[in-house]
Structures are given as C-alpha cells and as structure tokens.
C-alpha positions in Angstrom: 62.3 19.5 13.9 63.4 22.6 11.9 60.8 24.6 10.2 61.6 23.7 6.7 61.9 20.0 7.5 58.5 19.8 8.6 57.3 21.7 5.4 59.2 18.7 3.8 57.5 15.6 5.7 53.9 17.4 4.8 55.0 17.8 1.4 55.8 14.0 1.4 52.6 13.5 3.4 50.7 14.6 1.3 52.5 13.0 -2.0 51.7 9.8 -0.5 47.9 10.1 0.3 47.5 11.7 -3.7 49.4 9.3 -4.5 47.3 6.6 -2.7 43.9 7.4 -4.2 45.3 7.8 -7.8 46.0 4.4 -7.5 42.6 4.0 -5.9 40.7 5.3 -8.4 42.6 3.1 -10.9 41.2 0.1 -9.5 37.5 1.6 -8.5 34.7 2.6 -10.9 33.9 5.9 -10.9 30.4 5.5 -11.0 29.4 2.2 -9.0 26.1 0.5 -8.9 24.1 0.8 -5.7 25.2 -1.3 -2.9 23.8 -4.4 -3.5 24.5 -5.5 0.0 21.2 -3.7 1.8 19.3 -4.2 -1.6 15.6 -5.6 -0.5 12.7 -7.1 -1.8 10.4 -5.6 0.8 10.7 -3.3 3.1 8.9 -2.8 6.2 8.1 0.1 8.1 6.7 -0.2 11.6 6.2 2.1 14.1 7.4 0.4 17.5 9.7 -2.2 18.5 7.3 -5.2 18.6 5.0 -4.3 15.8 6.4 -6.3 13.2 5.6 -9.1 15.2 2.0 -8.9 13.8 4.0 -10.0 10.6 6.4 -11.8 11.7 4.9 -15.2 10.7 4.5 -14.0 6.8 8.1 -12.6 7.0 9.6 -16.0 8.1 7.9 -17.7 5.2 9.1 -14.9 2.7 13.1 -14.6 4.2 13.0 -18.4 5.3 11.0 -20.3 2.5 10.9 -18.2 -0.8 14.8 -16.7 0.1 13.4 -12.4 0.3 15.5 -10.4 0.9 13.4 -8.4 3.8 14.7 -5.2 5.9 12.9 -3.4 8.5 12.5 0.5 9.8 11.2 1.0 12.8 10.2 4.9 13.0 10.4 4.8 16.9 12.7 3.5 19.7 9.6 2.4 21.8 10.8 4.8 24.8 7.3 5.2 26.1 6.5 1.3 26.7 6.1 -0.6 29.8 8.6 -3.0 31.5 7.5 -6.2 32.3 11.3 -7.5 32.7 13.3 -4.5 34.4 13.2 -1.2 36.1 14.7 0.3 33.2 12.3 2.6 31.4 12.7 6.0 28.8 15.9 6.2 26.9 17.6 3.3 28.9 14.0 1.0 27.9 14.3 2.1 24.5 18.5 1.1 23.9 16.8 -2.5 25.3 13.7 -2.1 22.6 16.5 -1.7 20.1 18.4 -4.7 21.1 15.1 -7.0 21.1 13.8 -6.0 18.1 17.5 -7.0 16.5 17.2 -9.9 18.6 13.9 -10.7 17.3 14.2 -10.3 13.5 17.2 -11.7 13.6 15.6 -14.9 14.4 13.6 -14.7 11.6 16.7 -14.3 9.4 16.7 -10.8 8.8 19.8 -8.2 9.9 19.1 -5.3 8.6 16.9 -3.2 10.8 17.1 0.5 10.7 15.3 3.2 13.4 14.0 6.4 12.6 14.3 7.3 16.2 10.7 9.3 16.7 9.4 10.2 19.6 7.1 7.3 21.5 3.9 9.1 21.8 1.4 7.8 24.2 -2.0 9.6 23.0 -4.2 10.8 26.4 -8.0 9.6 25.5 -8.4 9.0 21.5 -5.3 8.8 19.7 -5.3 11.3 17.0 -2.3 10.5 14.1 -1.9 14.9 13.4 -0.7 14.8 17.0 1.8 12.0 16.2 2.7 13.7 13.1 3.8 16.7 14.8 5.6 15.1 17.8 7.8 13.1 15.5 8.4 16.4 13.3 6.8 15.2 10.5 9.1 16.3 7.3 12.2 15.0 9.4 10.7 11.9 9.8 9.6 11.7 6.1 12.9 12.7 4.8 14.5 9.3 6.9 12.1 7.4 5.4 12.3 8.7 2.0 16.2 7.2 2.5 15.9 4.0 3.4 13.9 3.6 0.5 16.5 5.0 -1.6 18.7 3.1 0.2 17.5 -0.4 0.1 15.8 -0.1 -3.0 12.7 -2.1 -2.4 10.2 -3.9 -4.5 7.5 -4.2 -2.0 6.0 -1.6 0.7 4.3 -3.0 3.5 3.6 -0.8 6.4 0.3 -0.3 9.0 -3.0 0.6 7.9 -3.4 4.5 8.3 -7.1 4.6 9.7 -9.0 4.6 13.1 -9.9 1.0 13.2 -11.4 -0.3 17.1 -8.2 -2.2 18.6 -6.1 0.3 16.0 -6.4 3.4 17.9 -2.2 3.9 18.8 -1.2 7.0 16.8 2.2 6.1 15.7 0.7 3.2 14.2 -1.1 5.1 12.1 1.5 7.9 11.5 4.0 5.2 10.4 1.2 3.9 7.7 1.0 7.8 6.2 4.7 8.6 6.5 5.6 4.7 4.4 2.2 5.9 1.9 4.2 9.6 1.4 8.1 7.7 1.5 6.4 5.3 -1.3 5.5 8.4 -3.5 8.1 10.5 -3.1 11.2 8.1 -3.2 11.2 7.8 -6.8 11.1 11.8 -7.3 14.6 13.3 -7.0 13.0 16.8 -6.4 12.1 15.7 -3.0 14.9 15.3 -1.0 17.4 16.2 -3.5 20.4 16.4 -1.7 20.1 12.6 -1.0 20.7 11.9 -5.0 23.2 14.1 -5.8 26.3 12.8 -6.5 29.7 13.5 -3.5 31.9 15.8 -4.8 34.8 12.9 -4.5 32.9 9.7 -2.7 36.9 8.3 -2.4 37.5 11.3 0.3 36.3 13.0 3.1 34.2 15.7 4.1 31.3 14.7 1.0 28.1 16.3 2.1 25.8 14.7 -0.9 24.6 11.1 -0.5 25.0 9.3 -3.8 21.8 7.8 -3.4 19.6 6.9 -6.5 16.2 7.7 -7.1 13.7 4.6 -6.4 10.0 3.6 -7.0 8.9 1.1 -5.4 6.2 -1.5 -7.1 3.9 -2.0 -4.8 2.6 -1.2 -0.9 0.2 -3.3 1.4 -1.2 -2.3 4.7 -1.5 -4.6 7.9 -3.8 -3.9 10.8 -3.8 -5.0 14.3 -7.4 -3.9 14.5 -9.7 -6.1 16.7 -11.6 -7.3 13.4 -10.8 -7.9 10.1 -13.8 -8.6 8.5 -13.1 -4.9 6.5 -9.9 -6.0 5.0 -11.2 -9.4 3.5 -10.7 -9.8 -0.3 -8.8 -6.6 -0.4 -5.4 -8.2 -0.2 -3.7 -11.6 -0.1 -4.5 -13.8 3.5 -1.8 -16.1 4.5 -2.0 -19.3 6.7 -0.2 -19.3 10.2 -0.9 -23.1 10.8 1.0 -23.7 7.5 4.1 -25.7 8.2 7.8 -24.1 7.0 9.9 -26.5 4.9 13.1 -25.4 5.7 12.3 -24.8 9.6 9.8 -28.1 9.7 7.2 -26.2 12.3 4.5 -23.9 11.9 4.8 -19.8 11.2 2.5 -19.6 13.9 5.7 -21.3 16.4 8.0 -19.1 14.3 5.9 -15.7 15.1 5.7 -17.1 18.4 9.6 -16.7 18.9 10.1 -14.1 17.1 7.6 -12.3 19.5 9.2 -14.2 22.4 12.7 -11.4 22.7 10.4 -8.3 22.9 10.2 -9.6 26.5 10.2 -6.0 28.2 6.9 -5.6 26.3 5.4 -9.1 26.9 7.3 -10.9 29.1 7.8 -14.1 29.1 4.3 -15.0 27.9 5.4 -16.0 24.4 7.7 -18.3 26.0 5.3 -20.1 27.6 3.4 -20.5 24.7 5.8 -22.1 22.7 6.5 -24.4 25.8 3.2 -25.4 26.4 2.3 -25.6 22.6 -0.6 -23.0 23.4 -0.4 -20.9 19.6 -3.5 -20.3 19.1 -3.3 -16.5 19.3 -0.6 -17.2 16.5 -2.6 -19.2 14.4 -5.0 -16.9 13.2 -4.7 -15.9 9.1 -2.9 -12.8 8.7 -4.5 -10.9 5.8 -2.7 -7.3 3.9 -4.7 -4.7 2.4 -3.3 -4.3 -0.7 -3.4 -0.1 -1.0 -1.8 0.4 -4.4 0.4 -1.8 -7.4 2.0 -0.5 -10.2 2.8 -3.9 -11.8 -1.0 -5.1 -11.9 -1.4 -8.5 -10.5 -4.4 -10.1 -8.2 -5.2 -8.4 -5.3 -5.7 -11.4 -3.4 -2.4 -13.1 -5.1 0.8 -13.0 -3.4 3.0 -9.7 -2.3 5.6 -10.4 -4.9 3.2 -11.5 -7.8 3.6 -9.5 -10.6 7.3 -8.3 -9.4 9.9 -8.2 -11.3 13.3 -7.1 -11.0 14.0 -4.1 -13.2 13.1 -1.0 -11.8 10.1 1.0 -13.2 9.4 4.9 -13.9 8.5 7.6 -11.3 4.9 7.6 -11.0 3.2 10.4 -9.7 0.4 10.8 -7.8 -2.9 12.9 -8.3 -2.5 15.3 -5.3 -4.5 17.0 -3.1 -7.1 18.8 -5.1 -9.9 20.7 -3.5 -13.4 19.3 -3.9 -15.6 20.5 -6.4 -18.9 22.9 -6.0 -17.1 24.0 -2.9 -19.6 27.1 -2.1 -22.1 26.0 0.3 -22.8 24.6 4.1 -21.6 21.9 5.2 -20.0 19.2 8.5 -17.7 16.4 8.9 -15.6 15.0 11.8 -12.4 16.7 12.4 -8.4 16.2 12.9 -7.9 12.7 11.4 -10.8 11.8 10.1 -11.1 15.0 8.0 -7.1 14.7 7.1 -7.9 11.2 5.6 -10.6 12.2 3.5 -8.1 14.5 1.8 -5.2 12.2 1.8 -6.6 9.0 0.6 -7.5 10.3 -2.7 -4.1 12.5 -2.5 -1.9 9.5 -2.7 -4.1 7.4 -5.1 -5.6 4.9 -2.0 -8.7 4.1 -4.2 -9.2 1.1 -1.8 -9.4 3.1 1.4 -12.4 5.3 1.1 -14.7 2.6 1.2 -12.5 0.0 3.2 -14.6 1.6 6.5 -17.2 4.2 7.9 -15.4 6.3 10.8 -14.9 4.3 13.6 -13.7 4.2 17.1 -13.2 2.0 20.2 -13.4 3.1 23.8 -13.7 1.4 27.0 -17.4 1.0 29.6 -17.5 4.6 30.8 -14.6 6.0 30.2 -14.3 10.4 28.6 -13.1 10.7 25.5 -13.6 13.9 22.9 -14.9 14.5 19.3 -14.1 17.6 16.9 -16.5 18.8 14.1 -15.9 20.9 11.5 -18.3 23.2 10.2 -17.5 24.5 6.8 -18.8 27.9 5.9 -17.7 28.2 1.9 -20.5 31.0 1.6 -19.6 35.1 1.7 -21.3 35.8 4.9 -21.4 34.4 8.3 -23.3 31.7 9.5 -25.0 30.3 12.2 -24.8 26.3 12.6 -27.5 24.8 14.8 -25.9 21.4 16.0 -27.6 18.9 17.3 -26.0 15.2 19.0 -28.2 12.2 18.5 -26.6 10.0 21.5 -27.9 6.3 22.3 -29.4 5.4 25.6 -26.8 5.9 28.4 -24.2 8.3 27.0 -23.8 11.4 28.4 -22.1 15.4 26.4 -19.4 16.0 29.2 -18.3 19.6 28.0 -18.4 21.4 25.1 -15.2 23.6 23.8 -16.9 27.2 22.6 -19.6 29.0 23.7 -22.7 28.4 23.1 -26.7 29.9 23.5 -28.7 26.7 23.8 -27.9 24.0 26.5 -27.3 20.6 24.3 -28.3 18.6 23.1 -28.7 22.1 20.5 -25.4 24.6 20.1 -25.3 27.5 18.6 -22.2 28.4 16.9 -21.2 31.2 14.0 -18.8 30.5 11.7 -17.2 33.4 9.2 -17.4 33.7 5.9 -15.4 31.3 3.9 -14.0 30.1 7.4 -14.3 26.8 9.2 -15.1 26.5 13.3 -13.9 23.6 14.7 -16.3 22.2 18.0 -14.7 20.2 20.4 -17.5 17.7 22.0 -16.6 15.8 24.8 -18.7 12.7 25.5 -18.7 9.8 28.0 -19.2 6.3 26.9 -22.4 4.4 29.2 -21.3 1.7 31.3 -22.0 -1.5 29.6 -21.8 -5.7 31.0 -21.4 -6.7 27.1 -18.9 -5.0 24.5 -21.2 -3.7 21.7 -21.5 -1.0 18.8 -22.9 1.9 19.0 -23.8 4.7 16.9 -23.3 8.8 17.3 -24.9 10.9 14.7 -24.6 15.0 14.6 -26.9 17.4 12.7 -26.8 20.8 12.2 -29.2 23.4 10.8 -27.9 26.5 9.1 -28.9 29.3 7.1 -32.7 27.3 6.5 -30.9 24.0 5.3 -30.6 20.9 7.1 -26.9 19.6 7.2 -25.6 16.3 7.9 -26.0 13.8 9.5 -22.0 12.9 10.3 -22.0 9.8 12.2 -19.2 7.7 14.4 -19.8 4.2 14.7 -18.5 3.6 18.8 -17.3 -0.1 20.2 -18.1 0.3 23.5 -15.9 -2.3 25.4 -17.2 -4.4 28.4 -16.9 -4.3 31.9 
C-alpha cells in the first residue's frame, strides 16, 4: 500500500472509532451511579483462606435466609499452610487455597470474593501483629482494603478481633482485624487514597489512570474471635444460634458451616466430611458471638448486625487519633510491640469497647521458649536507671535476657536516656504441666527512688 493510502485508511480509522464513542456517549450517562452489581451489605475481611469459616454458619443465615448481599476479602493467599490433600505447597498451595475458598463461599451463596494477596506469615514462638504488619507492607495492604470498601460499598464491617487472646495468637489474624478497623476509618475520607476517587480522564477509553471510585463510610464493624474462650466477648455483641434450623435450606447452620468448611480440604482434610456423614456437628454447634467494636447508626449492642441499618449512606466520621497521654513527664513500664501498639490504637480509632474487653494475655504450650519485651519509659531530662525485677510462678524458668545487665535475675539493671525508651527482651520458658492452667507473670522495676509497676501477663499454660 502506497504511503498516502495508508495515511487515508488511518484517517478513516480513526473517523470510525470517534465516531463510535460519540455515539457511545449518546446513549451512556456521563456520570453513572456506582456499580450496583458488587454493592454489599457486609463485607468481610479475613485473613486466610479458611478463616471465614468461623462465620460461615451466620453468613449462610444472612445471604441464605434474610437475602444479604455479603462479599468477602481475604488479605492472604494462605501460601504458608499445610497440605493434608497433596504435595503441592507455596505458591502452587496457595492458587488451590484460592480455589477452595471460592469453592467454599460459593456454597454459602456468595461470589464475590476478592484477595489482597499478603504474604502468609508463620510467627516463630509468640506471634507478634507489628511483624505481620510489616511483612504484608502495611500501607499497600491498607490502601487494597481501603478499595474494596470503596468498591463494594458496604453497610456492615465485620473482620477478626485485633488482640492476643489464648487460641488467637496467629498474627495475620490480628493484622487483618487492624488493617479492616483503619480501611473502616479511612474509606469515607477522600484524602486518603485519593487517586482511587478521582474521576478518569474519559472512563469510555483507554489508558485512564484514576479509579472513579466514591468515597464510602461504612455503618458499622464487629469483631469475631477464634480464641479458645469467649467468656470476654459475652454481652458485647450479638450471639447467634448454630443449632437453629435454615428455612430456605431446611437443616441446621451448624451442617451448613460444616460444608462450607468441608472444600478447604488442603487445610482440614476430609474431616468435615465426615462430620456431616456421620452427623457428628457438635464442634459446629457452638453459639457464635461478634464483638460489636463501633456503630454509627446506634442500635443494641446485643441486637442484630444489620439493626439499625439503613440504606442511605451517612457522613465521613472521623476518628479521635492518636493523641499522646497526658502528664507524660515521669517513670514508667508496660509490655512491648503489640501490646504497647494497642494501647495507643484502641483509643486511636474510637474502640471504646476494647480497652477493657481483656487484661494482656497469652497462650503457650507445657515447656515450650517463648520471649517478652518491656518498655521502660524515661519521659524525665536525665538518665535513668530501672531496677527490674520478674515475679515468676513455681516452675518457670528466665532463659536469656537481650541487654546487658549488672545483677543476675531475677534483678536487671538497665539505663535508659533522657526522654528515651529501652526496650528489654526477656526470654522465658513455660514449666511443664499434666493440666492446662493459668498463670500469672508480673514485672517491677525500681527507679530513680520510686517503685514502678507492676505490668503483668496473664499465661495459659497448655497441657501435656
């Protein structure tokens, strides 16, 4: 073809595709509603493939029953899991992770199920959620979430409790809990994340780099636990029976959790299956209570997850912020890394229920290492020396400790600087014990004449 000919058939080309999305843009708003199509009435964030399967018997009775519209983000692919099922494991387990969770919800009626695609950590000794925080780049991971709120518009929040609770101790669990509590917060502020609400330079083209997305509050966000016991979360939220019977499916949610759980077979083999087959539920049949950690509609806190929702959206409503603690000049100790980060985010986000939801707790297994860091705050202008001293039950033993010190324990001696904070890293080892029990750690500390403390960790030392 000669050059000027194929100057002409671009020319025409071209004609034709302006031509095309004139007429286009004839027959399409220019400024749509959201896409009503992924629009939810809860959404659920969960940090592995499996973990809404603690759930899963409520979530039947709200897609199945009461007709919710329900969508689910898992924030990992579950590449660090076991494989009861295959030889496949890593990236090849997690594609199957995918699939069964898909699988799973699916059966439950609900189709659409998004991934943040974190990194699977598995914590070494006591889960801490800072290191999950950090493996799963934290602002990357906050910024996803931040989306599929935007994106499915949801009424209702409901997402893991973010707390060391005994049976609780997995730190994606609780990293998924803060990164839904700071996604709830910040969806509805389009200074966060703006690029995800400004509008595409021309959405009926190509190439658009800004999302389109709208700004979104959400009304309300409930925590669930799969903590070992639940007698902290009773009367904070609503409890719902597993034994109940569905009226559209005509069996129990406990069978329906039962199959849901049943496809996450990598994870769990086929011991659901068996379950179902031998009518053996009771693991299923236990109430399943939410912690209900914040509304903006009002409404009983024991009363349903949707009561007091309605459909028109509300305003932005901030929350108070971190804002440092008053008559700050002074001596003082607490437990470190996540314990001290939830004492500052709990009032941060508004989570009036959490402070006194629990004491600081931990579980760990008959004999088995596991370390403990303290923070000792120095506020004053000159240095200090902290005394610290570990009160230990009958049995338990101080492994190491991190810095150096000039008395053997159970007394160390360490200096912290002016206006400075040193951070002691204690490692202990749990006694060997026949019979699970609690136990309790206290520290102490004496410093510049005063007696500071006592900081205590209540321990559920498992069985034998």
């Amino acid at each position: 073809m000669r050059p000027i000919s194929r100057r002409l058939a671009l020319i025409n080309w071209l004609s034709v595709i302006t031509l095309a999305q004139v007429a286009q843009s004839q027959q399409t708003p220019t400024n749509p509603p959201p896409d009503e199509r992924f629009k939810a009435d809860i959404l659920v964030i969960s940090p592995h493939p499996d973990d809404e399967s603690t759930i899963a018997g409520y979530l039947a009775k709200a897609v199945l029953d009461e007709h919710r519209r329900v969508a689910v983000v898992v924030t990992t692919r579950g590449d660090a899991g076991q494989n009861l099922v295959g030889y496949e494991q890593a990236r090849s387990l997690a594609e199957i992770r995918e699939i069964e969770t898909r699988q799973a919800l699916a059966s439950i009626g609900i189709d659409h199920v998004f991934f943040l695609r974190a990194p699977d950590t598995w914590g070494q000794d006591v889960a801490d959620v800072l290191r999950s925080l950090e493996t799963s780049n934290h602002g990357s991971s906050l910024g996803e979430a931040v989306r599929f709120i935007r994106l499915t518009r949801p009424e209702v929040v409901i997402t893991m409790l973010p707390a060391t609770v005994v049976g609780e101790n997995h730190e994606d669990h609780q990293a998924a809990g803060v990164i839904a509590t700071e996604a709830f917060d910040l969806a509805g502020d389009p200074t966060w994340f703006p690029e995800q609400v400004a509008a595409p330079e021309d959405r009926l083209w190509y190439g658009n780099l800004m999302e389109g997305l709208r700004a979104w509050q959400p009304k309300k966000l409930y925590y669930y636990t799969d903590a070992s016991h639940l007698d902290f979360v009773k009367g904070t939220g609503p409890e719902y029976s597993m034994t109940a019977v569905s009226p559209s499916q005509h069996v129990s949610y406990a069978r329906l959790a039962a199959r849901e759980l049943s496809f996450h077979r990598t994870q769990y083999g086929d011991d659901p299956a068996k379950a179902l087959a031998t009518n053996n539920l009771h693991d299923y049949e236990q109430p399943l209570p939410f912690v209900l950690a914040k509304s903006l509609v009002g409404g009983s806190v024991i009363g349903d997850i949707m009561d007091g929702v309605r459909s028109a959206p509300i305003a932005f409503a901030p929350v108070r912020g971190y804002r440092p603690p008053e008559n700050t000049a002074g001596l003082s100790i607490e437990l470190g890394e996540g314990w001290a980060f939830y004492r500052r985010f709990y009032p941060a986000h508004n989570l009036d229920v959490m402070p006194g939801l629990l004491s600081p707790e931990l579980g760990v297994g008959s004999g088995q290492h596991f370390p403990v860091l303290l923070l000792l705050h120095n506020t004053t202008d000159k240095p200090v020396t902290f005394h610290l001293r570990t009160q230990l039950p009958q049995g338990w033993i101080v492994d190491s400790t991190s810095a150096e010190h000039a008395h053997p324990w159970p007394m160390n001696t360490f200096t912290a600087a002016a206006h400075s904070d040193f951070t002691v890293r204690i490692r202990l080892v749990a006694p060997r014990v026949e019979k699970s029990q609690w136990q309790t750690i206290s520290w102490t500390a004496d410093a510049d004449g005063q007696q500071i403390g006592p900081v205590t960790l209540r321990v559920y030392v498992g069985g034998q």
